[in-house]
Structure formats: structure tokens, C-alpha cells
C-alpha positions in Angstrom: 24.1 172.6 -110.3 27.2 172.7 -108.0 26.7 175.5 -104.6 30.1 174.1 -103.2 32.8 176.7 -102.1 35.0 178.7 -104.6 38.1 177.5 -104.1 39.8 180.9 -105.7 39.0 184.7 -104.7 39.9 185.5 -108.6 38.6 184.2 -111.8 41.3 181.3 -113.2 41.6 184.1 -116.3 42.4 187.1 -113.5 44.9 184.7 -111.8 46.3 182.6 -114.8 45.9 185.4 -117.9 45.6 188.8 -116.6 46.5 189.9 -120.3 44.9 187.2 -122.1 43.2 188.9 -125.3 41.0 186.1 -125.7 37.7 186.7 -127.1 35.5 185.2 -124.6 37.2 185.2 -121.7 40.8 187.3 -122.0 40.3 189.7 -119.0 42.8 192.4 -121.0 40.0 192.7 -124.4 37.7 195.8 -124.1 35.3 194.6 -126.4 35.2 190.4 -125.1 32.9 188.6 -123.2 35.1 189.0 -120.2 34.0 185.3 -118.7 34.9 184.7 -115.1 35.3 180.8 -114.2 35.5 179.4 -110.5 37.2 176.5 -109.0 34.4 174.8 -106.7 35.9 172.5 -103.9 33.6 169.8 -105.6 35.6 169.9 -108.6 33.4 171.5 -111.2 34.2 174.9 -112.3 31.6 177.4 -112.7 30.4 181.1 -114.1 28.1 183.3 -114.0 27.6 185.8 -117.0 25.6 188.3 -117.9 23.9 188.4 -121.2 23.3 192.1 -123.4 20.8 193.0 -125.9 23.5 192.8 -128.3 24.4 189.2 -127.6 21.0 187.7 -128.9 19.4 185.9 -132.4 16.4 187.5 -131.3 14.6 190.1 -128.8 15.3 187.5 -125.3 17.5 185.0 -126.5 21.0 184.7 -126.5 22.6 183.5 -130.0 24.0 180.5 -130.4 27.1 181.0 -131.4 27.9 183.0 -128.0 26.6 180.3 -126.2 29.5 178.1 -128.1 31.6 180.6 -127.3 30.8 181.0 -123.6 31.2 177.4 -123.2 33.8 176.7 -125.2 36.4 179.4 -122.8 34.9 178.2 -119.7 35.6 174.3 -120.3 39.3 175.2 -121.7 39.7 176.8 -118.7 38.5 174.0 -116.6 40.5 171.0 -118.4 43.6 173.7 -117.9 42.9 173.7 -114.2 42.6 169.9 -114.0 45.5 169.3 -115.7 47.5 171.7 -113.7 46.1 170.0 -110.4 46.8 167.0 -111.5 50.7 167.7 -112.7 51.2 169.2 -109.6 51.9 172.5 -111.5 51.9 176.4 -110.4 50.3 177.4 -113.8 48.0 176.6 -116.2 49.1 174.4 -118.9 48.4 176.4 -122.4 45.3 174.4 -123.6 43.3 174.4 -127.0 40.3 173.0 -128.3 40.4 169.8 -130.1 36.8 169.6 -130.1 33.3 170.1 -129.1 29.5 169.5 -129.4 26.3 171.7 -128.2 23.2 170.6 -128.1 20.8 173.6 -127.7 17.6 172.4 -125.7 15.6 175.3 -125.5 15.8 179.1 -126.1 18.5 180.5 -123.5 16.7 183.8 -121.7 18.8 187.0 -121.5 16.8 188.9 -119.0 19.4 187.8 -116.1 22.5 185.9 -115.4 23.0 182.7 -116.5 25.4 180.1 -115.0 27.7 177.5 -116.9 28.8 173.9 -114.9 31.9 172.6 -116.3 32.7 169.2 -115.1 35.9 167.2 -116.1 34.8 163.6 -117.2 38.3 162.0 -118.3 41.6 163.0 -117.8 44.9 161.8 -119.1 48.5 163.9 -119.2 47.7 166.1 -122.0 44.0 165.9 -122.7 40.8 166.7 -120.8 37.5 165.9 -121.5 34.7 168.5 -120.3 30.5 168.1 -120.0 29.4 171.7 -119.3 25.7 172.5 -118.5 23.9 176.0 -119.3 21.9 176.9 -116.8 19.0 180.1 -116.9 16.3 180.5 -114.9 16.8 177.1 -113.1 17.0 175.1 -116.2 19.3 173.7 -118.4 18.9 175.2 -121.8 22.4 173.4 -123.6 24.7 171.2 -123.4 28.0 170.8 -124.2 31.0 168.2 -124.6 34.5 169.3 -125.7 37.7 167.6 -125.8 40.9 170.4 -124.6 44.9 169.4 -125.1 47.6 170.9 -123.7 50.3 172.3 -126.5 54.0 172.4 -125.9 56.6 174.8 -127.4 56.3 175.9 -130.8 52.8 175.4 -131.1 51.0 179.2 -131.8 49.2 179.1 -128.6 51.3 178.1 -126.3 52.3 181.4 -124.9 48.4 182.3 -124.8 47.9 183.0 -121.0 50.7 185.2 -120.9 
């Protein structure tokens, strides 16, 4: 788990997509996850969220599919960051999923904040690669790999942060 300094005062999201209605993480949607995802000067990118009765399968564990959707959001938004450090750009590039696997280890607990680790494994001009780690109460409790591109004009989401 990276401790290394946030390299932003404001979530990517905040900065990037103040009016992003995205699901998980589109700071502008009253009824979305509302994830917050950090630059670390050790180059992973990290979060910290806040599970709520109504996000679990059962009483003390958080469902599945929001744990797909928690990661999937905070890895975009780390392969958009890469890429956008790595094009020498001032924004984001508008990034979608191409793909991605979770491997659930053990029950996730929602009786505090968990913490996501997104690390960018390969990189090329358009495409990212992300590992992402799930971390609650000091162990990891899923995995995940995804594969993020960046879309040009006339693709649907291209305008998506905004």
C-alpha cells in the first residue's frame, strides 16, 4: 500500500470532471458513489471510500458488483492520468474501459473505509494497463486488472469529463 504524498489537493474527478455524471465516480450525480482518486508522487493512484448499509450482498460485506464498480472508475481514472502525464497534456484524455478482471479473495468488510491502489503496469499512446488492489482492514480482499483506451472524436464518450 502506497503512503507517498498526494500530488493533487482535489480528486482527478473534482479537477478533471467537476460535472461528470458518472455512476461511480461523477462528482455532479446525487445518487453515485462519488469516488475520489489521488495522484501519489510514487505514481500509484489511490482512494479511500466509504462503504453504506445499502452497498452490501449481505449484513457486513460490500457486493460485488460495487466493488467492480469502485475499481473499475478509480483505474480509468488512473490510466487517464498516465496518459495525460505522459502526452504532456493539460487534461485528461477521455478514456473507456476495454476490459477487466476481479478476483474477489475474501469478503470485503463495510464497517470502515476501505482504500483502492491503482498502479499503471503498461503504457503505450492510447492504452493503459492498470493492477488495482482493495485494501480493508489492512488486507487485500480483491484484485483487479483492466485494460483503459483513450477515444477520439466521434466516439460517445469522448466528451465524458466535460
Amino acid at each position: 500500500m502506497s503512503e507517498g504524498r498526494t500530488t493533487l489537493e482535489r480528486s482527478l474527478q473534482e479537477t478533471y470532471a467537476p460535472n461528470s455524471t458518472c455512476f461511480g465516480c461523477g462528482p455532479a450525480n446525487p445518487k453515485g458513489l462519488h469516488i475520489k482518486s489521488f495522484p501519489r508522487d510514487d505514481g500509484t493512484v489511490v482512494t479511500e471510500w466509504r462503504p453504506e448499509p445499502h452497498h452490501e450482498a449481505y449484513p457486513g460485506a460490500l457486493n460485488g458488483g460495487i466493488i467492480g464498480t469502485l475499481f473499475d472508475c478509480h483505474s480509468n481514472w488512473a490510466a487517464a492520468w498516465h496518459l495525460m502525464r505522459q502526452q504532456g497534456l493539460d487534461r485528461v484524455p477521455a478514456t473507456v474501459t476495454a476490459d477487466y478482471c476481479v478476483r474477489f479473495l475474501k469478503p470485503t468488510p463495510t464497517d470502515r473505509p476501505i482504500r483502492i491502489v491503482a498502479r499503471v503496469v503498461e503504457l503505450s499512446d492510447r492504452k493503459a494497463v492498470v493492477e488495482s488492489e482493495l485494501i480493508a482492514h489492512g488486507e487485500t480482499t480483491a484484485t483487479f486488472r483492466g485494460t483503459f483506451v483513450a477515444v477520439g472524436p466521434g466516439h460517445p464518450a469522448y466528451h465524458r469529463w466535460g
